[in-house]
Structures are given as C-alpha cells and as structure tokens.
N, C-alpha and C positions, 0 to 999 in steps of 0.2 A: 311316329310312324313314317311318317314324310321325310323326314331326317336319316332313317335306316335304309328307305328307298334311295334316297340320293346318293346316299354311300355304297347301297350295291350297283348302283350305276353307273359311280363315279371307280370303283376296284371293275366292274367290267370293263369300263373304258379303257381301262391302264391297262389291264391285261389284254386287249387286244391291242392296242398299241404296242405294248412288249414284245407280239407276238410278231407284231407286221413289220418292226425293226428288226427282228431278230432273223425274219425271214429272207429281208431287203439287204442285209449283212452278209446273209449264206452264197444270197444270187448273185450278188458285188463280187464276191471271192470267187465263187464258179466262173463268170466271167471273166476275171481278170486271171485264173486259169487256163481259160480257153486260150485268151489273148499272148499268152508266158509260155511262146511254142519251145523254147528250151528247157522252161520248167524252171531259172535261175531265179525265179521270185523277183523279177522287174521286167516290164516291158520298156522293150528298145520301141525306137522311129519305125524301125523294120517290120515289129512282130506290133505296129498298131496302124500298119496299113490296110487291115481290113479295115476299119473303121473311118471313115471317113470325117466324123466330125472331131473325133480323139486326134487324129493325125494335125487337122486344122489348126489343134487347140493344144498342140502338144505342150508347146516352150511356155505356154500358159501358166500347164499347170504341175510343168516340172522345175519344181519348186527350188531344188537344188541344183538345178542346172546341169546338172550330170547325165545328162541326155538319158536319160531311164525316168521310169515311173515306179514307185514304189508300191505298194499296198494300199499305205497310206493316202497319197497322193493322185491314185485311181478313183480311191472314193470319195475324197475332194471332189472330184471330177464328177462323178456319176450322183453326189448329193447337190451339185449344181448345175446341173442338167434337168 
C-alpha cells in the first residue's frame, strides 16, 4: 500500500513538473517574441535594449558571436538567470 502511494506521488510530481516546464518553455518563447520586434526569429543588440540585464549580458551568451540571439540561446539565458 505504501509503495502505490509513493508512486502516485512520485507520477504526480512528474506531472506537474512537465507541466511547469512546458509552461516556463511557452513564456521563454512569448518573450523572446516580444523581444524579436522584426519578428526575424533573433534578437539583435537593438531589439534587447529594453532589457537591461539581456543587453549587459548580451556577448555572453551569444554564443556564436553573430551578434544575434537565437531561441536557443535566449533560453540559455533566461534558464540562467
């Protein structure tokens, strides 16, 4: 009995974990839509001047040096923050 309890507790656990990743994933992208005022699917130095700590931290964590930020590399950013 104690065994079946810990495994509905341990599938609830995952399942809200799934759910608060999957959530924290959607907000990352709306964000980084807001941020992608062209909409070309990378924010420039330009289009992440509202941000102030993105701007600071830009060459950081543009990875490929290509002065853009990719999708990718946004959530690099916002999973270390």
């Amino acid at each position: 009995m104690k065994a079946i309890k810990l495994l509905m507790t341990l599938s609830l656990v995952t399942a809200a974990l799934s759910l608060a990743t999957a959530a924290n994933a959607s907000e990352v992208k709306d964000n980084f839509s807001q941020l992608d005022n062209d909409k070309n699917g990378v924010i420039t130095k330009g289009e992440a001047s509202g941000d102030t700590e993105l701007t600071n931290n830009f060459n950081q964590w543009d990875k490929d040096q290509d002065g853009q930020l990719s999708l990718d590399e946004y959530s690099a950013y916002i999973q270390a923050s």
